[in-house]
N, C-alpha and C positions, 0 to 999 in steps of 0.2 A: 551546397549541401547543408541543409539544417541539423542543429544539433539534437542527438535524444536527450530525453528529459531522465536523469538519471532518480531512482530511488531512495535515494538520499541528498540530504543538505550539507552545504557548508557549516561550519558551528556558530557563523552569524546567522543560522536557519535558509539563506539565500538559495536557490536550485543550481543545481549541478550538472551542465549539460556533457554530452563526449560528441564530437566530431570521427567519424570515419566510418567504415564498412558494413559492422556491426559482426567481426570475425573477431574481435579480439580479445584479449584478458579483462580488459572494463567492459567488456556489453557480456560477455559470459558472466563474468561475475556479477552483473545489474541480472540479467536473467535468473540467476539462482537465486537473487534477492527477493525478485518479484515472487518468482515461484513462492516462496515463504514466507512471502506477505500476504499472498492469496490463500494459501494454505494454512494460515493464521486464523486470518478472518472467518475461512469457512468453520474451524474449530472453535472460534468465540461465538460463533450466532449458534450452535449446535448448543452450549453451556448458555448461552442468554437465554434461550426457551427453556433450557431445562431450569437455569433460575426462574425463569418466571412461571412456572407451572407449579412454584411452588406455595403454598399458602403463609410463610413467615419467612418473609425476606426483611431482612432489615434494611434503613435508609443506608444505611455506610454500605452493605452488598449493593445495593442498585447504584448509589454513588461510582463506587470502583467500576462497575460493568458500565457503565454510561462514559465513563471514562475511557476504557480500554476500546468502547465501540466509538467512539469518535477519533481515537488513535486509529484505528483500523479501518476506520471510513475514510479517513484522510489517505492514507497509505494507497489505499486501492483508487481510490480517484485520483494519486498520482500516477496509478500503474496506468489505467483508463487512458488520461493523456497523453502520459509518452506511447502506450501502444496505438491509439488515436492518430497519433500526428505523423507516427509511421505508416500508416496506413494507408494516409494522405495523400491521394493523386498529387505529384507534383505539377506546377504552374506551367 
């Protein structure tokens, strides 16, 4: 059985995986994360176009939103994987 690729890191950054069913207190709790990881992102690109539609954005606003959209690129391309690898015909 392959492990899911959990939502979060270890605090040396490293991935986190769970072994088992996917009925338990960790993969509900990874599920609610994702959920609000995705639900993050859809509310950051909703506010990145409206920053950008604007005509006097300064460097430090584009800075910070370049910032928060590459945190939240990352996040969703872990969700991507671990939901990907579940997906996965097994061998």
């Amino acid at each position: 059985m392959a492990g899911r690729l959990l939502p979060w890191t270890t605090v040396e950054g490293r991935p986190c995986y769970l072994v088992g069913d996917g009925t338990g207190y960790v993969s509900r709790l990874a599920d609610d994360i994702e959920a609000v990881q995705l639900d993050m992102a859809d509310a950051l690109l909703g506010h990145a176009a409206a920053l950008l539609a604007e005509r006097r954005v300064t460097s430090a606003e584009l800075r910070y939103l370049a910032l928060r959209l590459a945190e939240s690129l990352r996040d969703v391309k872990r969700v991507a994987e671990s939901r990907g690898a579940r997906c996965a015909p097994s061998p």
